[in-house]
C-alpha positions as CSV (number, residue, x, y, z in Angstrom):
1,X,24.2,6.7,8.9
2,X,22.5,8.0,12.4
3,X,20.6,10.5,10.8
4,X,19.1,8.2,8.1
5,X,18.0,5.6,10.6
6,X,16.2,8.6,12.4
7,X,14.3,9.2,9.8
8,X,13.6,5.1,9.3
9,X,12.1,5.2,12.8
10,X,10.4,8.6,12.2
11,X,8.7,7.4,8.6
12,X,8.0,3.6,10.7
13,X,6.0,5.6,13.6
14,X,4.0,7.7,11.2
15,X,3.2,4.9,9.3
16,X,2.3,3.3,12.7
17,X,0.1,5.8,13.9
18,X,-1.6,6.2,10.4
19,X,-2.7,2.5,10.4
20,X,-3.6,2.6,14.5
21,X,-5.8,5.6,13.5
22,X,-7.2,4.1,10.1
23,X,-8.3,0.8,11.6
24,X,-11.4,1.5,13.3
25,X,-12.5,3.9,11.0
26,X,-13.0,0.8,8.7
27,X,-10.5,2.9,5.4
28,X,-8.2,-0.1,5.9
29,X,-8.1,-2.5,2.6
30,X,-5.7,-5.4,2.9
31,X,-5.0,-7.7,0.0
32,X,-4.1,-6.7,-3.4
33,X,-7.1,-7.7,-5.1
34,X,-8.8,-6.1,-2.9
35,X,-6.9,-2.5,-3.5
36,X,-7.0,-3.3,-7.2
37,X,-11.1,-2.9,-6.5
38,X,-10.9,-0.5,-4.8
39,X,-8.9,2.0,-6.9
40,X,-11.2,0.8,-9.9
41,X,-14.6,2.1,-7.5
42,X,-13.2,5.2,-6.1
43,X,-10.0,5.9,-7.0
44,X,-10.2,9.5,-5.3
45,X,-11.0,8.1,-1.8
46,X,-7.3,6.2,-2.0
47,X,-5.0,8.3,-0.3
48,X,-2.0,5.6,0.2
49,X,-1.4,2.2,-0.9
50,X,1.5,-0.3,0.6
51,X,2.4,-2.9,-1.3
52,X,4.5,-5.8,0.6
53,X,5.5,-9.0,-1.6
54,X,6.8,-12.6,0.0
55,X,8.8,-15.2,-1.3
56,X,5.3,-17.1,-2.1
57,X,4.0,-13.9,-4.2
58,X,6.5,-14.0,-6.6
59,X,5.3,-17.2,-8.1
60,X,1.6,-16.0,-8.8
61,X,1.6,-14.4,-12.2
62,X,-1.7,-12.9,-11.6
63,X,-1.3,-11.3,-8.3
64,X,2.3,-10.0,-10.3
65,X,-0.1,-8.7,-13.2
66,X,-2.3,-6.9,-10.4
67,X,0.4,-5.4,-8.5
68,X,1.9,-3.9,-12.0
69,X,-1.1,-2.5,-12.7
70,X,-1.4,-0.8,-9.2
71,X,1.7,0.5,-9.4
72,X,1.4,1.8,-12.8
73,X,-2.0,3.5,-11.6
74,X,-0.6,5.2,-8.5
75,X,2.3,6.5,-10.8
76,X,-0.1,8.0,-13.4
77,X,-2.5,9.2,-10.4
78,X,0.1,10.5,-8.2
């Protein structure tokens, strides 16, 4: 309804500002390979991790295996 797309938009400019703010402090990591590192250096300096799949990322077992595991570590790690 409405009032969940309200909260859509409000979660989609948080996120917004989060990343705007994030960027040139240089705590951005793209790639999942590259999160999987850094989770295994300093987990405690990860405070959120977004994890966006493609058609193309479906067919690569081992970026499948690493995404698993990152999932499965946030879930244990909060």
């Amino acid at each position: 309804g409405e009032n969940a797309t309200e909260r859509m938009d409000s979660v989609e400019q948080a996120l917004e500002e989060l990343l705007t703010a994030a960027l040139p402090q240089g705590c951005i990591t793209v790639g999942v390979y590259e999160a999987a590192k850094s989770l295994n250096v300093d987990p405690d300096n990860v405070v959120l991790c977004l994890l966006a799949t493609d058609e193309e990322d479906v067919k690569d077992v081992a970026l499948q295996i690493h995404i698993t595991l990152i999932q499965g570590f946030c879930c244990e790690n909060d």
